[in-house]
C-alpha positions in Angstrom: -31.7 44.4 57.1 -35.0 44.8 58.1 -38.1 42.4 57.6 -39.3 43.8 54.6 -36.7 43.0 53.0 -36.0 39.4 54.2 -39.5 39.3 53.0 -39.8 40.9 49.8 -36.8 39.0 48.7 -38.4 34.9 50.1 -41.3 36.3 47.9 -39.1 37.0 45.1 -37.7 33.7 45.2 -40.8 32.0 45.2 -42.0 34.2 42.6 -39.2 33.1 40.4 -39.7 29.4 41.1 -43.6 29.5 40.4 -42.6 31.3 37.1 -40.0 28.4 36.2 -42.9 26.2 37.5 -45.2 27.3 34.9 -42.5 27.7 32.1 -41.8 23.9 32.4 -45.3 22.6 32.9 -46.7 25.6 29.9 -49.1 26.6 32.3 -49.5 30.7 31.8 -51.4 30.4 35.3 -48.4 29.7 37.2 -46.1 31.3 35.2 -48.2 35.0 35.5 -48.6 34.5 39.6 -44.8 33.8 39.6 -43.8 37.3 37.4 -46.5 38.8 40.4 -45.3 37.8 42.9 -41.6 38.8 41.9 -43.0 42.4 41.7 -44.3 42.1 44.6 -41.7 40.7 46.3 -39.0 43.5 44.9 -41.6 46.2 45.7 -41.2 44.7 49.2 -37.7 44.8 49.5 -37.6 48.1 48.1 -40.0 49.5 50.9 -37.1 47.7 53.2 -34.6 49.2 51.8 -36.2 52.8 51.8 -36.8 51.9 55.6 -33.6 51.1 56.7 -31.8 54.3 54.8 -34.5 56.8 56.8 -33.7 55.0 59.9 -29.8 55.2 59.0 -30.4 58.9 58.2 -32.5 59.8 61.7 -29.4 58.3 63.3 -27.3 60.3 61.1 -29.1 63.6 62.1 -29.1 62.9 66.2 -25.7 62.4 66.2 -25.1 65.7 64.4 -27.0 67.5 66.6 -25.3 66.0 69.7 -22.1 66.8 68.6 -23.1 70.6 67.2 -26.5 71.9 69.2 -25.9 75.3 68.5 -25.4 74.9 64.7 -28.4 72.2 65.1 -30.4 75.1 66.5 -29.9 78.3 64.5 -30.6 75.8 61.2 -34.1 75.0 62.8 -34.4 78.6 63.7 -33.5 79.7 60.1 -35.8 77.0 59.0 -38.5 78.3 61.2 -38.4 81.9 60.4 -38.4 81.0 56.0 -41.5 79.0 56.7 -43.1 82.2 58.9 -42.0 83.7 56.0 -43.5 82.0 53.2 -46.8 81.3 55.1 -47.5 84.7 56.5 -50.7 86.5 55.3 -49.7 89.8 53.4 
């Protein structure tokens, strides 16, 4: 878990609270900053959690090519020679 989303989700939380804040008091002020803030907060978190899964997949993709190189190479080959391919003037 990484700060985003320790972050996004505090700001949630206190999003949430300011909302109840304003629900009990009848103040739309509060109430519309809290709903805001609990946007902003799960936008947050989901930025954290997008983070974290591209991080998990680099990890994912070293350790494939350590353990298969080869394979690892001819795929970035193949991928190099479609793209030469596609971008070539004709």
């Amino acid at each position: 878990m990484n700060s985003d989303r320790i972050e996004g989700t505090a700001e949630n939380l206190t999003g949430k609270a300011q909302e109840g804040f304003g629900k009990l008091t009848g103040d739309e002020g509060h109430r519309a900053e809290g709903l805001a803030r609990q946007a902003a907060g799960r936008v947050q978190e989901v930025y954290g959690e997008a983070r974290d899964y591209a991080h998990h997949a680099g990890e994912r993709v070293v350790r494939q090519v350590e353990q298969q190189p080869v394979t690892a190479l001819l795929v970035a080959g193949a991928i190099g020679f479609v793209l030469g391919l596609m971008t070539a003037r004709r």
